[in-house]
C-alpha positions, -999 to 999 in steps of 0.1 A, spaced: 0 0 0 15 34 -7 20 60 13 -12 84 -2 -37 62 1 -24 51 32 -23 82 46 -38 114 29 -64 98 1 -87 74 4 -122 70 -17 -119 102 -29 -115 123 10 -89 131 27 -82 114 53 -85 124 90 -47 121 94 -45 153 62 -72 173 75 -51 175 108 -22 179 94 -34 206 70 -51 228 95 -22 225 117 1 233 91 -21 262 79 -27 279 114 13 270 121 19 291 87 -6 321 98 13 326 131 50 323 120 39 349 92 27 373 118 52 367 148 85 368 124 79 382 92 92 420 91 65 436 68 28 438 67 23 432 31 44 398 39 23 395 72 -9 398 49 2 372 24 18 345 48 -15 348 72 -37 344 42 -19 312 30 -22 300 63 -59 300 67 -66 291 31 -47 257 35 -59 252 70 -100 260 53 -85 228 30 -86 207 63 -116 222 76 -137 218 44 -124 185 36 -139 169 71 -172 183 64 -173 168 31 -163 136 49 -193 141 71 -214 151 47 -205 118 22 -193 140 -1 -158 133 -24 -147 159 -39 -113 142 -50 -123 120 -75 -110 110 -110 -141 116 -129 -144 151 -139 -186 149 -152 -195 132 -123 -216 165 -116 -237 159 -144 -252 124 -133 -257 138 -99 -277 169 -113 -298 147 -130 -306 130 -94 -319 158 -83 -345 165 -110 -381 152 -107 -397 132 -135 -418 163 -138 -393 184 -146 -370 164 -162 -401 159 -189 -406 199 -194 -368 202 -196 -370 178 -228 -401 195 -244 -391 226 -244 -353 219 -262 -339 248 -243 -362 272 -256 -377 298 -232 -420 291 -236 
């Protein structure tokens, strides 16, 4: 087994082992950028890389929860699950009307 899907992938998540590390990482990022970094505009940029890898984490647990995978290898996935959502009903007018407004 190798060491991704051992350790950060796995069905299409990441696993809880990445999301740690990631928020860690990120927040770890945020406060060395605004303890040691001399300027503001690097302050700025350092803390905003920080919390964008450590939303990464965040996000990717809630997807977990929420059975979502939004790592996958098939790009048009979307479309099948759009179609899921529509109701007989409405899939039927869609088809009538041949994308033309009525």
């Amino acid at each position: 087994m190798n060491f991704i899907s051992r350790y950060v992938m796995r069905e299409g998540n990441l696993t809880l082992v990445a999301a740690i590390g990631l928020v860690i990482v990120g927040f770890g990022i945020a406060f060395v950028a605004i303890e040691y970094l001399p300027s503001p505009l690097l302050k700025a940029l350092g803390m905003s890389m920080g919390l964008a890898i450590a939303a990464i984490g965040g996000f990717s647990g809630r997807a977990k929860a929420l059975d979502l995978k939004p790592f996958t290898n098939d790009p048009l996935s979307w479309r099948n699950a759009k179609k899921s959502y529509q109701s007989d009903s409405a899939a039927h007018e869609h088809k009538s009307n041949d994308g033309k407004n009525p």
